[in-house]
BATIFI-648807 format. One record per residue: residue in three letters; z, y, x of N, C-alpha, C in turn. Coordinates in nm, 2 decimals, m for minus. Layout:
<pts>
- ALA,Z,Y,X,Z,Y,X,Z,Y,X
...
</pts>
This chain:
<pts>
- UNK,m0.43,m3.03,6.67,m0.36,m3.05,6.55,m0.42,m2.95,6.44
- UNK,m0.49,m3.03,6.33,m0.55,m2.93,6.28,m0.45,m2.90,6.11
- UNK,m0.47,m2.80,6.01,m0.38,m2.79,5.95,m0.45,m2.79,5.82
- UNK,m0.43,m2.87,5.70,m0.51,m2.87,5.57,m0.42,m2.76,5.50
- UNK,m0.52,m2.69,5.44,m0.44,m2.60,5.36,m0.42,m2.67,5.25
- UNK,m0.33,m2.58,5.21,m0.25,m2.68,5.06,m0.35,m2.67,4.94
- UNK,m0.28,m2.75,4.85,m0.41,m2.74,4.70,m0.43,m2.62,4.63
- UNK,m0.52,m2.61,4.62,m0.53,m2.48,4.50,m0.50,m2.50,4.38
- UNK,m0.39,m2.45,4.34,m0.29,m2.42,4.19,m0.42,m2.35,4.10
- UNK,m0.44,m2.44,4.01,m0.54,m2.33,3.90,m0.43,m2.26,3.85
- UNK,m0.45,m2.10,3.79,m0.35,m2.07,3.68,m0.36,m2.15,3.58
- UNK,m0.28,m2.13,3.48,m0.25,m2.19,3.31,m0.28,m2.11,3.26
- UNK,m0.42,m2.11,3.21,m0.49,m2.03,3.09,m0.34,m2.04,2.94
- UNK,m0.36,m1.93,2.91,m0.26,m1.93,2.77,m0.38,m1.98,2.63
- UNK,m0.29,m2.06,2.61,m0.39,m2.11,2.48,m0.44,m1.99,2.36
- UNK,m0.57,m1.99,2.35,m0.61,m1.90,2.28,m0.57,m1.99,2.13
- UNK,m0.56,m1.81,2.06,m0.52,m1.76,1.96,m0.67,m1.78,1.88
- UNK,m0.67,m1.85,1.76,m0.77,m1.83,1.70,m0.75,m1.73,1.58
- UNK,m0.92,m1.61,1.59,m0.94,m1.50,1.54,m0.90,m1.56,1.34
- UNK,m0.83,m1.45,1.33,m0.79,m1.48,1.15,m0.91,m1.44,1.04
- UNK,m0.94,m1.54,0.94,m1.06,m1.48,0.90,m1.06,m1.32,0.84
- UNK,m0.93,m1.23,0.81,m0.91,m1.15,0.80,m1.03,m1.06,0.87
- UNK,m0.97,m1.09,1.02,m0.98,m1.00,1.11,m1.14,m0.98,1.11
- UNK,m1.21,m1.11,1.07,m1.34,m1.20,1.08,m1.43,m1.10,0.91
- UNK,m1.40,m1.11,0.84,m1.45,m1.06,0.72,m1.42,m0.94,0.66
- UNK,m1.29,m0.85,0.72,m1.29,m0.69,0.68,m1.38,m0.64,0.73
- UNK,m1.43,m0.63,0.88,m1.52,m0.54,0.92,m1.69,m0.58,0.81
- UNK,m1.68,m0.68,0.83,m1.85,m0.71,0.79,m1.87,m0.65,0.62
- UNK,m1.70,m0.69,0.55,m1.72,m0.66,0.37,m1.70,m0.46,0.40
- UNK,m1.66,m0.40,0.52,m1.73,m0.28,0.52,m1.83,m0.19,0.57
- UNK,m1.87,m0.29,0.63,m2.02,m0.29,0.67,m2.12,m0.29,0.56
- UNK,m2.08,m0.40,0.49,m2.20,m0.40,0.36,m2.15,m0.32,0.28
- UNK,m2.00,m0.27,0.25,m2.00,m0.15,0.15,m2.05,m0.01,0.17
- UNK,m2.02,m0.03,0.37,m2.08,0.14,0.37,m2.27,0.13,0.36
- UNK,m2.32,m0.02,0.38,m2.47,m0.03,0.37,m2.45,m0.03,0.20
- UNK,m2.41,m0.05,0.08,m2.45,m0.08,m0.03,m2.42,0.08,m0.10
- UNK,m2.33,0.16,m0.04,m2.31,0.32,m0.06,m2.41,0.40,0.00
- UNK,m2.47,0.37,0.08,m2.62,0.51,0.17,m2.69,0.43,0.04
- UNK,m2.76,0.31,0.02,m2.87,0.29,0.00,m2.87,0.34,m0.21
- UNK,m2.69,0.29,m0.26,m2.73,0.36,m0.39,m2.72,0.55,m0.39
- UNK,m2.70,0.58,m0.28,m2.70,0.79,m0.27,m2.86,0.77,m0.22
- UNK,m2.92,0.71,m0.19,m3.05,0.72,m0.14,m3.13,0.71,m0.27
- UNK,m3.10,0.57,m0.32,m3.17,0.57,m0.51,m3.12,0.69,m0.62
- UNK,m3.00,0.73,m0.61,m2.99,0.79,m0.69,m3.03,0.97,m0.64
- UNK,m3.03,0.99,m0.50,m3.16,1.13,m0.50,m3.27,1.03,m0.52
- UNK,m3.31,0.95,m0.53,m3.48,0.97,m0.53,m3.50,0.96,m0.72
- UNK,m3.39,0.97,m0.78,m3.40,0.98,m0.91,m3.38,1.07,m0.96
- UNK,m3.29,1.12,m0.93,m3.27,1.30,m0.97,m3.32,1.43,m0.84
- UNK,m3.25,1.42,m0.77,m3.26,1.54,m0.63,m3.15,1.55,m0.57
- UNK,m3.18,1.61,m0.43,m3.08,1.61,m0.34,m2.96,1.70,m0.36
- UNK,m2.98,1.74,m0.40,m2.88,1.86,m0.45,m2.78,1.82,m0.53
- UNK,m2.86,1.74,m0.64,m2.75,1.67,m0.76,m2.65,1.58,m0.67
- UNK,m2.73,1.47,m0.55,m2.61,1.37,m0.53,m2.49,1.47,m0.40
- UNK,m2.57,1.62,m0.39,m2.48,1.68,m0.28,m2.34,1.74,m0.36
- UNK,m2.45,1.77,m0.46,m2.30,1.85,m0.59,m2.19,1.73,m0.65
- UNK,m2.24,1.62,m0.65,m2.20,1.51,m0.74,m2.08,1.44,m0.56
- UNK,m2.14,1.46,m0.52,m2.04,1.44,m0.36,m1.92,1.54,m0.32
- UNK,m1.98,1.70,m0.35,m1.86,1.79,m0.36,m1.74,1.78,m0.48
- UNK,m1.82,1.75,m0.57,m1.73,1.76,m0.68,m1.60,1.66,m0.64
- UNK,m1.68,1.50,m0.61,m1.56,1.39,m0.61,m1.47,1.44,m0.50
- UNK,m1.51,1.52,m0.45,m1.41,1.56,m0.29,m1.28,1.64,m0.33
- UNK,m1.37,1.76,m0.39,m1.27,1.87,m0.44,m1.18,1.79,m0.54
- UNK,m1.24,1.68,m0.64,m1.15,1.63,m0.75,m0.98,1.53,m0.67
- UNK,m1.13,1.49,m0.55,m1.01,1.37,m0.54,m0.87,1.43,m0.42
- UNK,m0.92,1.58,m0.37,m0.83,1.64,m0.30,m0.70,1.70,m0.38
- UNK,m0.77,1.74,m0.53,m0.63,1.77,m0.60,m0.55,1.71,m0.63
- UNK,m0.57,1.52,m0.65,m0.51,1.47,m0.73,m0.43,1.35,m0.58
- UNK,m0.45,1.40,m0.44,m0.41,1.36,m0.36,m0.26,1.46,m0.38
- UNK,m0.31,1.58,m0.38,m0.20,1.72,m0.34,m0.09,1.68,m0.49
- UNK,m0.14,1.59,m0.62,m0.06,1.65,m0.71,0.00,1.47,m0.71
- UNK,m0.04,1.36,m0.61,0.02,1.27,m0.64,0.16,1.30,m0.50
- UNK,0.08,1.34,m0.41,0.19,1.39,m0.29,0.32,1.47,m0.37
- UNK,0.29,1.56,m0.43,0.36,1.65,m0.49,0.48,1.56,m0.62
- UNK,0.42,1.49,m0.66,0.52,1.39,m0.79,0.58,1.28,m0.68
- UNK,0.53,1.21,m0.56,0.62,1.13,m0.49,0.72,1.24,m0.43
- UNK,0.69,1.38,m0.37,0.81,1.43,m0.30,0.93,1.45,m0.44
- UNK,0.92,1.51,m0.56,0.98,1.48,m0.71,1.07,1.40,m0.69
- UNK,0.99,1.23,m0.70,1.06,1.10,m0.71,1.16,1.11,m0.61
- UNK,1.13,1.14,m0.48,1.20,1.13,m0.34,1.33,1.20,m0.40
- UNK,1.31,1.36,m0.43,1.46,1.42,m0.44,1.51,1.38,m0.53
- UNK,1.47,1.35,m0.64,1.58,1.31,m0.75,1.62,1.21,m0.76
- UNK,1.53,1.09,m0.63,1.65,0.95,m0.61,1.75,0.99,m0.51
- UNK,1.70,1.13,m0.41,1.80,1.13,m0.31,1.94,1.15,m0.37
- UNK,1.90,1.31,m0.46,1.99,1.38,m0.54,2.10,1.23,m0.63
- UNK,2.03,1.17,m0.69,2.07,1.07,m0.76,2.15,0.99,m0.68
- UNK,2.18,0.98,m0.60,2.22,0.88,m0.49,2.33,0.92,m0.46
- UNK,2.31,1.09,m0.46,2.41,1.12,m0.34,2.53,1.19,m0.46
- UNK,2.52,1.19,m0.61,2.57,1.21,m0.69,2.65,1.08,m0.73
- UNK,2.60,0.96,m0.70,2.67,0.79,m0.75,2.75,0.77,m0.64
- UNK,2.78,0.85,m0.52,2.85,0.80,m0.41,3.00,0.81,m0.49
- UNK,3.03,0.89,m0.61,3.17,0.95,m0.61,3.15,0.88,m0.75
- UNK,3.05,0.80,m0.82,3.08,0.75,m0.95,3.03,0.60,m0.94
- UNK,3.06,0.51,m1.06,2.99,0.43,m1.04,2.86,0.37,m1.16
- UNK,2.83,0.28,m1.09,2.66,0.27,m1.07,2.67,0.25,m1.25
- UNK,2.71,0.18,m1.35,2.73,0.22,m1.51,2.75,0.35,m1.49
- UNK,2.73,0.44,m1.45,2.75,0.60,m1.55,2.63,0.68,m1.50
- UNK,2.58,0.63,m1.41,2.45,0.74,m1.36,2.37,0.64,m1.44
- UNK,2.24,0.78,m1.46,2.13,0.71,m1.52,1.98,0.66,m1.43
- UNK,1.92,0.56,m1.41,1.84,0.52,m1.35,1.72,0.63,m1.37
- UNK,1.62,0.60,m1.22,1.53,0.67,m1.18,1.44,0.66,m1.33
- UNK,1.33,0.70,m1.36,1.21,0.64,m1.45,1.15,0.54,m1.39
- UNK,1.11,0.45,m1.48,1.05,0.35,m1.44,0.92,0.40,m1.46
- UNK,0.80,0.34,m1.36,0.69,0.39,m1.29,0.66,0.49,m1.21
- UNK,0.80,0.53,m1.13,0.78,0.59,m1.05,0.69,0.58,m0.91
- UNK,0.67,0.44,m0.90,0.57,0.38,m0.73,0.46,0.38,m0.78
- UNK,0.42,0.45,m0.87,0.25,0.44,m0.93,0.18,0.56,m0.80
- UNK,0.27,0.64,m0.74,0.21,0.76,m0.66,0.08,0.71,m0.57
- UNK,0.18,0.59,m0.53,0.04,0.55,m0.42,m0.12,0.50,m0.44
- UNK,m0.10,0.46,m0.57,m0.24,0.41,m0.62,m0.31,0.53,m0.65
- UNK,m0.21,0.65,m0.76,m0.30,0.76,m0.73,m0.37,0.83,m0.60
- UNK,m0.28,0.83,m0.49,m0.34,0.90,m0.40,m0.43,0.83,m0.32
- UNK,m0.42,0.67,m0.33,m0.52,0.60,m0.33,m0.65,0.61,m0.40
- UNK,m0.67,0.66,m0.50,m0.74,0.70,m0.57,m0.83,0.81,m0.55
- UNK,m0.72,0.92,m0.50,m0.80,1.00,m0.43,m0.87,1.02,m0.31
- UNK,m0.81,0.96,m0.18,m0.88,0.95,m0.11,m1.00,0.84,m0.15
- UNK,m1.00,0.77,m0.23,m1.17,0.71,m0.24,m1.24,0.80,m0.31
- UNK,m1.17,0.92,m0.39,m1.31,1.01,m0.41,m1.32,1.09,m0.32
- UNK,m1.21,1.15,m0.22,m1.29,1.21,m0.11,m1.40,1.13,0.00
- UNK,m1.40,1.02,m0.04,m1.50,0.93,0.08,m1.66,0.96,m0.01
- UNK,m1.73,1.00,0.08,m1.84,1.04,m0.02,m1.92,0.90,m0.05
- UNK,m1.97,0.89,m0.16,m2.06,0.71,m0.19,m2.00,0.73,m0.37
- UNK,m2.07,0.67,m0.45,m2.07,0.68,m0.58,m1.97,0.53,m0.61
- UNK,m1.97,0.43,m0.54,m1.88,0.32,m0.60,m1.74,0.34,m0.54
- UNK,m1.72,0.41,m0.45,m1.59,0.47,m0.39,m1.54,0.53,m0.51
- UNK,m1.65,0.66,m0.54,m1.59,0.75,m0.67,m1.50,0.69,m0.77
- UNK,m1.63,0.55,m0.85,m1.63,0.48,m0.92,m1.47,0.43,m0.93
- UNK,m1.40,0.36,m0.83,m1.27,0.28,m0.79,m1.17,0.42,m0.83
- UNK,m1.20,0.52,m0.74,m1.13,0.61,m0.73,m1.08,0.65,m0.85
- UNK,m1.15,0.71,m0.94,m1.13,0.73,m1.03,m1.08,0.63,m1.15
- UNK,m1.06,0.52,m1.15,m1.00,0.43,m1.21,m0.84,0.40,m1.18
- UNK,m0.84,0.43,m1.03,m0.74,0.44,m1.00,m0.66,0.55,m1.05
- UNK,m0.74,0.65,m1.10,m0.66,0.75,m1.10,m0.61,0.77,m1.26
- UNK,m0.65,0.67,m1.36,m0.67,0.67,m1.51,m0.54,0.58,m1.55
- UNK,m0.43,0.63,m1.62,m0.32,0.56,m1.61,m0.27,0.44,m1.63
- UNK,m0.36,0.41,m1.76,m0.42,0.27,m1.82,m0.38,0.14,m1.72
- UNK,m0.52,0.18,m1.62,m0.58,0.10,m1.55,m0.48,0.09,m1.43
- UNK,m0.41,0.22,m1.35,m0.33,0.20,m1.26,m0.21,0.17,m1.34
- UNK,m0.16,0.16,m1.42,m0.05,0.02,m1.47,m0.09,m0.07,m1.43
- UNK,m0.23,m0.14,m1.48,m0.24,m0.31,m1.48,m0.26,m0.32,m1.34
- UNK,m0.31,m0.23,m1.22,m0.34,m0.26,m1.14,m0.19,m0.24,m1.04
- UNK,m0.09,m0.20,m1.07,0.00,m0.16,m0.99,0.16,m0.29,m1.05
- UNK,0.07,m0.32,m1.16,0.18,m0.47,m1.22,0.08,m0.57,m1.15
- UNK,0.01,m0.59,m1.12,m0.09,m0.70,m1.08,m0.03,m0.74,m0.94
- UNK,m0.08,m0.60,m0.83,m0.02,m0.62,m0.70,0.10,m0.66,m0.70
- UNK,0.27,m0.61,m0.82,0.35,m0.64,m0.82,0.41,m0.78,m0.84
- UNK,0.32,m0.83,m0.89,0.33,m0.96,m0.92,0.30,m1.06,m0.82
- UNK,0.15,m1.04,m0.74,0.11,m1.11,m0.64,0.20,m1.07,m0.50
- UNK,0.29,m0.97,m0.42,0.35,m0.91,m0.35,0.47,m0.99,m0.34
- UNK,0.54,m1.03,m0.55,0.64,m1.13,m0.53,0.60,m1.26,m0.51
- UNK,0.52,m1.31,m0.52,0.45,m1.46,m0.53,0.45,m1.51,m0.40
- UNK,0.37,m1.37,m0.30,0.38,m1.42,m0.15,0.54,m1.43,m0.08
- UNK,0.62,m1.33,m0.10,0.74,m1.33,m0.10,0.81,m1.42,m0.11
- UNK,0.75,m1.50,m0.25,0.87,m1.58,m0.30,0.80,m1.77,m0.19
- UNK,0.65,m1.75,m0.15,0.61,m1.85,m0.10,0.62,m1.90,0.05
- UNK,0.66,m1.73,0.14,0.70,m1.79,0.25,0.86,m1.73,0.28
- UNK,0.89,m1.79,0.40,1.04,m1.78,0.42,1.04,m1.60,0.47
- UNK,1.19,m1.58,0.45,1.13,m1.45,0.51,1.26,m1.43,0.64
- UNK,1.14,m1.41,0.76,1.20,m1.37,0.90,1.21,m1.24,0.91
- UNK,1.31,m1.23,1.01,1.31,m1.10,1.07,1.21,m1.00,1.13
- UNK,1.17,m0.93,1.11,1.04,m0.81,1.11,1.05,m0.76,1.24
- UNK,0.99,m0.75,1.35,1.01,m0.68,1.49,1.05,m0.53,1.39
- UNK,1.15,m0.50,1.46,1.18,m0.33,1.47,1.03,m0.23,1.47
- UNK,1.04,m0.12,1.33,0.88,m0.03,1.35,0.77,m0.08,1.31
- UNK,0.75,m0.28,1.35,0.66,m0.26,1.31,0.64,m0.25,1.13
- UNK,0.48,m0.32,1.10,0.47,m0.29,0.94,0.51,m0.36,0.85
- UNK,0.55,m0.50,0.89,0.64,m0.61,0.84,0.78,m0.54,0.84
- UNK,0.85,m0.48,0.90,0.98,m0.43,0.89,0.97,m0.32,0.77
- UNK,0.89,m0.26,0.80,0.88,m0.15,0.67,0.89,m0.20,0.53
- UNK,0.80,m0.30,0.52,0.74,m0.38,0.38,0.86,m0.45,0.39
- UNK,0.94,m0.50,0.48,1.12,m0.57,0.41,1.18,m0.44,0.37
- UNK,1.22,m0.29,0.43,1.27,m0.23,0.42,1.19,m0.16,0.26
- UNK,1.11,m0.19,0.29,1.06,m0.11,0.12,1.09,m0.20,m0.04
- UNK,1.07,m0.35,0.04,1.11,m0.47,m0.06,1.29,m0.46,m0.07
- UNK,1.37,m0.43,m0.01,1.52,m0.39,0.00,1.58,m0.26,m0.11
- UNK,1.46,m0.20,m0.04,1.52,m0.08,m0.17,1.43,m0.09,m0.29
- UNK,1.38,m0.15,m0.33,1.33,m0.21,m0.47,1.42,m0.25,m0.53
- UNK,1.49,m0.42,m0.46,1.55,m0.47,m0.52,1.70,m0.38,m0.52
- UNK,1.73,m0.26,m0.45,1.82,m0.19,m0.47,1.83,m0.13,m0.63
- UNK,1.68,m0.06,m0.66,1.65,m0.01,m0.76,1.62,m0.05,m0.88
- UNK,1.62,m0.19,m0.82,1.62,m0.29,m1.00,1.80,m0.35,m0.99
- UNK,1.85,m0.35,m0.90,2.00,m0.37,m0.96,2.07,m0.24,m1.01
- UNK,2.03,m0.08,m1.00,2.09,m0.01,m1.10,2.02,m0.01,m1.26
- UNK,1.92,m0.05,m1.22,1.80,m0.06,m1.40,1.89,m0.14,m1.47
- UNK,1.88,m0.08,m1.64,1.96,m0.21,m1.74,1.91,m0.32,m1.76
- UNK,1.78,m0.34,m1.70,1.65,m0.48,m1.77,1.68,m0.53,m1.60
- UNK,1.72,m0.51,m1.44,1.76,m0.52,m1.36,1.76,m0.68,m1.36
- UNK,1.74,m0.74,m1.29,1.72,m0.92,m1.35,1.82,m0.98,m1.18
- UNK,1.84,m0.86,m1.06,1.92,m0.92,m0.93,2.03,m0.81,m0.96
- UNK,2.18,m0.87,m0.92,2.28,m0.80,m0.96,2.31,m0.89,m0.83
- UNK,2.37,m0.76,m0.73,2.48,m0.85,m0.62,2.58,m0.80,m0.57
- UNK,2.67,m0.85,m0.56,2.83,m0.81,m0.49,2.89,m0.96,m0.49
- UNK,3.03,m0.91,m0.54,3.12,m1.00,m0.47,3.24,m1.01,m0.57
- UNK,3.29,m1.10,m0.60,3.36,m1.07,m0.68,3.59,m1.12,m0.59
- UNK,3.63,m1.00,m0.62,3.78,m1.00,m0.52,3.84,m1.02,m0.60
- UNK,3.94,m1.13,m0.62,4.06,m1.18,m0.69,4.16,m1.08,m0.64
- UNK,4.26,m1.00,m0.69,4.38,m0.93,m0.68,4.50,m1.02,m0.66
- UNK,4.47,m1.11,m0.65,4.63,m1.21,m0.69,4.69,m1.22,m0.56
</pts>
């Protein structure tokens, strides 16, 4: 009596996930940025001297480390005087306190700013420093504001796994809209309204 062994069960491969072009085109667009940064510090010593693009490298470091320290320093500001603010409206209401300043979220672009002048490379600098020019970080901090709500308003919005960076970015879009319902120009107003009768 002889005995056939049974069939061999293939596993079930899990259907592959196809790679996001994201994932596909960040590396490579900084690939050619960190190739298009050596090759203009290469032309620009062979036009002046080494020394110039070494000083011209220290400088953006030291510049863009202070204006890291003095944007860190104006968000911790913002932080206490919304905490402070906050914790003063618990016992009044929201008509008698007066709202934060508006352009207070500009901090991040600055210190955005700065860390691209500490990255040594002359077009880093270049960004960096525009970032850091008020002008320019308005248009550029209404721009993202505008595109940020566009995406918002174009997909549905699910629940965020807990921690991760999607939960943050709801948790950070929540207290926005927190902060534009105490503002007078405030365009989302929400409660409830209780009949007494």
């Amino acid at each position: 009596m002889t005995m056939t062994p049974p069939p061999r069960v293939r596993p079930q491969r899990a259907p592959q996930r196809r790679r996001s072009r994201a994932r596909t085109i960040v590396p490579l667009a900084i690939a050619a940025w960190a190739v298009l940064e050596i090759w203009l510090l290469i032309v620009v010593a062979g036009a002046t001297s080494g020394l110039t693009v070494f000083l011209l490298i220290i400088g953006g470091m030291v510049l863009g480390a202070s204006a890291v320290k003095r944007a860190g320093r104006s968000a911790w500001r913002n932080l206490t005087a919304q905490v402070q603010a906050a914790q003063a409206q618990a016992g009044q209401r929201p008509e008698d306190t007066t709202p934060p300043a508006a352009g207070t979220g500009r901090n991040g672009l600055a210190m955005l700013g700065g860390l691209l002048l500490i990255i040594p490379g002359f077009i880093s600098d270049a960004v960096g420093l525009l970032l850091l020019l008020p002008p320019t970080r308005k248009l550029i901090g209404k721009a993202l504001d505008r595109l940020t709500s566009r995406a918002l308003a174009a997909r549905p919005a699910a629940p965020a796994d807990p921690g991760s960076v999607g939960d943050l970015f709801q948790q950070a879009r929540d207290a926005n809209e927190q902060f534009r319902i105490h503002r007078p120009d405030g365009k989302v107003i929400q409660g409830e309204v209780v009949d007494r009768d």
